[in-house]
C-alpha positions in Angstrom: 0.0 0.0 0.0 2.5 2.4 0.9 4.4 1.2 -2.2 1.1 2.4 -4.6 1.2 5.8 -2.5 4.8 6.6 -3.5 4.6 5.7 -7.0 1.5 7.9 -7.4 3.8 11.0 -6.8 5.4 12.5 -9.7 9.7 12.7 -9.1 11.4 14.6 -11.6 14.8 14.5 -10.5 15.7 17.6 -13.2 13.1 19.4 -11.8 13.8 18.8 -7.9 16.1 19.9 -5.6 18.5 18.0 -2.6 15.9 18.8 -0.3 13.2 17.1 -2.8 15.4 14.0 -3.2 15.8 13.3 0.3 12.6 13.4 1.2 11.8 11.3 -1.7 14.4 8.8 -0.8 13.6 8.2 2.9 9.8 7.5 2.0 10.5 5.4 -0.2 9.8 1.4 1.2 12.3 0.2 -0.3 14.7 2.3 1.2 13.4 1.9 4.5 13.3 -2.1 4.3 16.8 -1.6 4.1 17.1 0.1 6.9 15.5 -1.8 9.0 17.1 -4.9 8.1 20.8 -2.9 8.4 19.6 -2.7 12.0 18.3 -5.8 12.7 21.5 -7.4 10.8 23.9 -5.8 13.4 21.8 -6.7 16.2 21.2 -10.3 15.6 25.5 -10.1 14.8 25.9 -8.6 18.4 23.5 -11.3 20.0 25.6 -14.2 18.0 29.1 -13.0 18.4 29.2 -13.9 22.6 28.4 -17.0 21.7 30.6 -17.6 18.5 34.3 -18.4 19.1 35.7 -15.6 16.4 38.1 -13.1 16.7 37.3 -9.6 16.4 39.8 -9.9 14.4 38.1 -11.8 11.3 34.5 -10.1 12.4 36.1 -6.7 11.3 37.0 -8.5 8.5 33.8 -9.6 7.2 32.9 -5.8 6.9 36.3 -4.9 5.4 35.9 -7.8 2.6 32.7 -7.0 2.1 33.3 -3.4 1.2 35.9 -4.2 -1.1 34.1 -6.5 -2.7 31.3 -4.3 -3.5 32.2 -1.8 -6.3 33.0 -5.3 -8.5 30.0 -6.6 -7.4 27.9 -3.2 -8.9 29.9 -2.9 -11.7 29.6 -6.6 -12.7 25.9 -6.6 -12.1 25.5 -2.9 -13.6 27.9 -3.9 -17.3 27.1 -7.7 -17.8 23.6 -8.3 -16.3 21.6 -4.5 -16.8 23.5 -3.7 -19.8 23.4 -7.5 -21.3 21.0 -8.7 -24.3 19.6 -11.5 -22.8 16.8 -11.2 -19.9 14.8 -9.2 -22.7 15.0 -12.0 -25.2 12.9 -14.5 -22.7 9.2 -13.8 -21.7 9.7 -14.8 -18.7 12.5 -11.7 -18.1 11.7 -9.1 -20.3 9.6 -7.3 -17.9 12.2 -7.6 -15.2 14.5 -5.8 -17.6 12.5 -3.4 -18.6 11.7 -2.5 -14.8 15.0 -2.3 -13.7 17.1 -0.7 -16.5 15.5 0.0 -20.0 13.1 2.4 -18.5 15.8 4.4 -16.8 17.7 4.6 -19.9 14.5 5.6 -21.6 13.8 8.2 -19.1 16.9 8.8 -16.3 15.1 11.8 -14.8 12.2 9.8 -13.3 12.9 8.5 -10.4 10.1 5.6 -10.2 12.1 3.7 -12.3 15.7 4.4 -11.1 15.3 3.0 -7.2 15.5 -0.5 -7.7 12.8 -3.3 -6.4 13.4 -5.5 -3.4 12.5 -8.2 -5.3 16.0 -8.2 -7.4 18.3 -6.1 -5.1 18.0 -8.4 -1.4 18.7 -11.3 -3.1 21.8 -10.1 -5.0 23.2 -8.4 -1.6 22.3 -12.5 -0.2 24.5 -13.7 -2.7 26.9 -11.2 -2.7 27.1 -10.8 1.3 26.8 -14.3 3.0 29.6 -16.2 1.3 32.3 -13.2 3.0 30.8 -13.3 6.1 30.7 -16.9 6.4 34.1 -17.9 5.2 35.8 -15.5 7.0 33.9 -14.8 10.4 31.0 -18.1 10.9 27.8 -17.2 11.3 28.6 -14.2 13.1 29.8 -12.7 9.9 27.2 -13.0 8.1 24.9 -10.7 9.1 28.0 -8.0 9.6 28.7 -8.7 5.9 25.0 -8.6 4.8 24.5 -5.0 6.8 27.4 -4.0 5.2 26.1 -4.6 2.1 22.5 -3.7 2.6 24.5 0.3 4.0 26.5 0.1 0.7 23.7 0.0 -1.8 21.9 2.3 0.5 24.6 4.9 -0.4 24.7 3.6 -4.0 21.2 4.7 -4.5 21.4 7.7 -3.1 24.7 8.6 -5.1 23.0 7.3 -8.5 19.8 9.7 -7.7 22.2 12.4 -6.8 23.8 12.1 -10.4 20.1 12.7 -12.2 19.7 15.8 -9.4 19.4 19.4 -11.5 22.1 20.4 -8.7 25.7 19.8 -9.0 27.3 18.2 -5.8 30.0 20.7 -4.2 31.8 17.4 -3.2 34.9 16.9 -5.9 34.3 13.4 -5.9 30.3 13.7 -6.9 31.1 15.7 -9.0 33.8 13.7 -11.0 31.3 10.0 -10.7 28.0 12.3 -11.6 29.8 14.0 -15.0 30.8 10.0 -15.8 27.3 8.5 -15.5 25.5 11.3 -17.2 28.1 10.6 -20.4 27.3 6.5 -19.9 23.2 8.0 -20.1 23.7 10.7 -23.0 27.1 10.0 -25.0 27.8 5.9 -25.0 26.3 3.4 -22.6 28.9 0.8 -22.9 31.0 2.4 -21.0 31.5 4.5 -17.0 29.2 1.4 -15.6 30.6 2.2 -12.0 27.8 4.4 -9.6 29.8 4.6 -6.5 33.4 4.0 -7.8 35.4 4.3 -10.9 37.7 1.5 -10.0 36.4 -0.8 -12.0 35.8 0.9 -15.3 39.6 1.7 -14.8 40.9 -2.2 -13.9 38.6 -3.2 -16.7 39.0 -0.5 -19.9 35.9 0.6 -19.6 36.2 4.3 -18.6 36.1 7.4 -20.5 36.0 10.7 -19.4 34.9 13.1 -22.4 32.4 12.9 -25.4 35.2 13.6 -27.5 37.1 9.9 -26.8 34.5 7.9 -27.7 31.9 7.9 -30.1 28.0 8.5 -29.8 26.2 5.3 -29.2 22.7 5.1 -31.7 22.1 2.6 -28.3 22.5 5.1 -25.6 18.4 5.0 -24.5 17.2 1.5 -25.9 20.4 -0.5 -24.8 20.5 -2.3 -28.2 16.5 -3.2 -28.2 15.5 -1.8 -31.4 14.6 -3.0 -34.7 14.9 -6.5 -35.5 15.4 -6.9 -31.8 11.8 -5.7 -31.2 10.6 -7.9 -34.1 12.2 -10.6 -32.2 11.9 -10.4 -28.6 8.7 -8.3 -28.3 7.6 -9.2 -24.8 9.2 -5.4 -23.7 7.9 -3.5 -26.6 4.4 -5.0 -26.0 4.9 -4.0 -22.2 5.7 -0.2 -23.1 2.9 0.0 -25.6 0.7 -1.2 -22.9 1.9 1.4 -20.5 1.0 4.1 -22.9 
């Protein structure tokens, strides 16, 4: 229900404010799911741990790996999985697709379709998360690695909605990540996949920091889905004409 509520707002992120977005972003369920799980994570870690024989040692661990881990674990899911061809080209995917990345290329200002769905996002953290905490702290690091996670995307949302924002961040750093994504949404998607970080699109060759060192992409808003692609696959085409 309170899902329905927010979505019946209108959020133009060209046409709000920081104030706007926050306000935006803490109502928003998803956001606060995460939240609440972060809390109950480190709780449920602080009733274990007495009980577990682990260093602190390792438990700090869990969080350190954990954070490392992450900006390969957004950029791999951002580059091959959002930007790949096939979860449109099966019926039983092409709406997930379409929900969780063509429309925001289609339209990166609306920020009902940038904010991504519990459904997807908790069970990628799972599988990102448990194995680190596990292998290196027991069961105790587990839920320290899953919080860690679940605080990381939290900041990863906020950052990618903060790149779509009319205002330009005083922060350096925002600035420099916000000028990459908005060339990866205007100039060539197939590159600048990081959100939070631009380590990866370095390690990997996929960084560019100008319009003038790579060429316009014909792709840049339909990812590749156009022509015979939509004669093919048509299951997101018939989704977006039904939307209209």
């Amino acid at each position: 229900m309170l899902t329905k509520q927010w979505y019946r707002e209108k959020y133009h992120l060209d046409r709000m404010v920081f104030r706007d977005l926050m306000w935006a972003y803490v109502s928003y369920p998803s956001i606060q799911v995460y939240a609440i799980l972060l809390v109950s994570s480190i709780v449920m870690a602080l009733v274990i741990y007495p009980n577990a024989s682990v260093s602190p040692i390792r438990l700090m661990g869990s969080i350190f790996a954990t954070l490392l881990a992450y900006p390969f674990v957004e950029y791999t899911v951002h580059r091959f999985i959002l930007h790949g061809r096939y979860l449109y080209r099966s019926p039983w995917t092409a709406a997930l697709w379409k929900r969780i990345h063509y429309d925001h290329h289609q339209d990166p200002n609306d920020l009902r379709v940038l904010f991504g769905s519990v459904s997807t996002t908790l069970p990628t953290i799972v599988v990102a998360t448990f194995p680190i905490g596990m292998s290196l702290a027991g069961w105790a690091g587990v839920p320290l690695s899953f919080a860690t996670g679940l605080a990381c995307f939290m900041v990863y949302e906020l950052c990618h909605c903060m790149q779509h924002l009319r205002v330009n961040p005083k922060n350096q750093f925002l600035r420099k990540i916000k000028r990459h994504h908005l060339l990866h949404h205007f100039h060539n998607e197939q590159g600048n996949f990081g959100i939070t970080s631009l380590l990866c699109d370095r390690l990997f060759g996929s960084l560019y920091s100008s319009s003038e060192k790579i060429p316009v992409s014909p792709t840049v808003s339909n990812l590749g889905y156009q022509e015979e692609e939509r004669v093919r696959y048509p299951w997101v085409a018939q989704l977006s004409e039904h939307k209209l």
